[in-house]
C-alpha positions in Angstrom: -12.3 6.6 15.1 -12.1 9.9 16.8 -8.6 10.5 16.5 -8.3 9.6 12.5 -11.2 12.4 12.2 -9.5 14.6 13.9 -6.3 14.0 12.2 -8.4 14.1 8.8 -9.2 17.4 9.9 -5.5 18.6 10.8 -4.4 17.3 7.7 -7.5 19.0 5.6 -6.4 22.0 7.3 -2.6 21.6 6.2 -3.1 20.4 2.5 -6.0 22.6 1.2 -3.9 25.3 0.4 -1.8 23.1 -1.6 -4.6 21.1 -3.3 -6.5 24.0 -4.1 -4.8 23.8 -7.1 -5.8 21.5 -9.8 -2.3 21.3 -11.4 -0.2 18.4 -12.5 1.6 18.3 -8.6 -1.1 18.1 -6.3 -2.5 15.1 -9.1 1.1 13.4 -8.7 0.4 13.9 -4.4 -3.0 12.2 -4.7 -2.1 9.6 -7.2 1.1 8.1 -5.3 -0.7 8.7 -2.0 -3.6 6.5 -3.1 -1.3 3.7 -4.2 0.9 4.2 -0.9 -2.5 3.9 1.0 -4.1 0.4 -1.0 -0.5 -1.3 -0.4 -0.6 0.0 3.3 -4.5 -1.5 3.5 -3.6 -4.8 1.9 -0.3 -5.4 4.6 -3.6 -4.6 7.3 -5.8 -6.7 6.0 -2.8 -10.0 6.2 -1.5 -8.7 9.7 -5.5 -8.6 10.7 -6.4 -11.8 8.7 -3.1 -13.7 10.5 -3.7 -12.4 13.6 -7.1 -13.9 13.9 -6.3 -17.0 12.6 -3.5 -17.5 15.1 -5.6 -16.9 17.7 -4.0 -13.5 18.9 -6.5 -11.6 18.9 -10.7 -12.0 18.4 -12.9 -9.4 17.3 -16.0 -8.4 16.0 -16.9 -7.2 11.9 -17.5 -4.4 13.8 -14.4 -3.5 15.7 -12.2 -4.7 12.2 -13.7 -2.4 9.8 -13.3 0.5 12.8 -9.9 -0.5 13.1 -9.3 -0.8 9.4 -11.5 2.9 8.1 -9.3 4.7 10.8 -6.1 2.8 9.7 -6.7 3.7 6.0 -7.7 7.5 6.7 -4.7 7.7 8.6 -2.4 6.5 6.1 -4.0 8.4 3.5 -3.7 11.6 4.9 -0.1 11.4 6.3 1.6 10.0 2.7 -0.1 13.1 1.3 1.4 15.2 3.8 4.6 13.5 3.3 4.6 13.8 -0.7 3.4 16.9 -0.5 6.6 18.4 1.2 8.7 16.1 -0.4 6.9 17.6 -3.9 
């Protein structure tokens, strides 16, 4: 959890000066990185879902929404960075 706040913060840091701007672009960014994000969550939630079922791996509610809030900031944060450049 740590290190997706600190990489929240890095890529806060980076994007600001391009979301700082309420324009059509940085609404394109955050609309395609949302959708990137929820299709990114839903292939966690069937590898996590699978992978319990099999028997790979057993964890706590706790430890799987941990694992799943870092995932999703992380994913979040690095398609805006990657759509912002590519914008």
């Amino acid at each position: 959890m740590w290190g997706a706040l600190s990489f929240l913060s890095f890529a806060q840091g980076y994007l600001y000066p391009q979301f700082e701007q309420k324009d059509e672009r940085a609404q394109l960014i955050r609309q395609k990185g949302m959708q990137y994000s929820m299709i990114a969550l839903s292939v966690y939630f069937l590898v996590l879902i699978f992978g319990m079922q099999l028997g790979f791996f057993t964890l706590a509610a706790f430890d799987i929404l941990r694992i799943l809030v870092s995932l999703q900031i992380i994913t979040l944060f690095s398609s805006w960075m990657i759509l912002s450049k590519k914008f």
